[in-house]
N, C-alpha and C positions, 0 to 999 in steps of 0.2 A: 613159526613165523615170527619175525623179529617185531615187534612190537612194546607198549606202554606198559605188558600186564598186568604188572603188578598195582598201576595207576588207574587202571580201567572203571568203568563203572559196570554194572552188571548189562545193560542194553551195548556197550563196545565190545563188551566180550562175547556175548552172545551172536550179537553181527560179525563178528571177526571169525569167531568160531561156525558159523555157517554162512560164509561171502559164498556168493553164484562170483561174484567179481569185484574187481575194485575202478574205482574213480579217481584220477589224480584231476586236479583243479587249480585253477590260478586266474588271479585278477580279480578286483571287487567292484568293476564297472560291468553288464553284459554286454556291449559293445565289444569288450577287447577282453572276455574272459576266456580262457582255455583251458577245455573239458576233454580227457581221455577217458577209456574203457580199456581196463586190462583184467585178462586171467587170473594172475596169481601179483602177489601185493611184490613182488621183487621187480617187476617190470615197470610198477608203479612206481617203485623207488628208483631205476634208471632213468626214467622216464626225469621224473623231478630233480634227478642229479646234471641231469645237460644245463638246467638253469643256473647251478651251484648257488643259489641263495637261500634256500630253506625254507623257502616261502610258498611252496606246492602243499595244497591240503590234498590228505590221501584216505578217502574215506571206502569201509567195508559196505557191501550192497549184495541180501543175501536175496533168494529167489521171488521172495515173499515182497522185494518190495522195501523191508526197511533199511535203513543204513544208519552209518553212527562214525564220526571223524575218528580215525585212529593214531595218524601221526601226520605232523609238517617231516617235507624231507626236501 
C-alpha cells in the first residue's frame, strides 16, 4: 500500500496494517464536510484526486474501531 512508512508512528502502522477500510474526508465545517467509506486505500485515493487539491484526509479504520490519518491526497 503506498503510503508514509517510513514516517509513521507505531498506532498508523498498525491501523494501516489491519484497515477493515478506509475514510477519505474533506471540509473542517460539519455542515459542508465530506465523508467516504472505501475498501481498499487506492479508491480512497481516486476518490481524493477528482478534487486535485490535496486537501482529502485519508484515514485507516481497522474492525476494532480505531483509526489513525494516514495521508492528504
Amino acid at each position: 500500500m503506498p503510503a508514509k512508512t517510513a514516517l509513521m508512528t507505531g498506532h498508523e502502522a498498525n491501523c494501516l496494517a489491519a484497515a477493515d477500510h478506509f475514510i477519505a474526508c474533506r471540509g473542517s465545517k460539519p455542515a459542508t464536510r465530506i465523508r467516504a467509506r472505501f475498501d481498499r486505500i487506492d479508491q480512497a485515493e481516486a476518490f481524493a484526486a477528482t478534487f486535485g487539491d490535496s486537501r482529502t484526509m485519508i484515514y485507516a479504520v481497522t474492525a476494532e474501531g480505531r483509526s489513525a490519518h494516514i495521508k492528504n491526497a
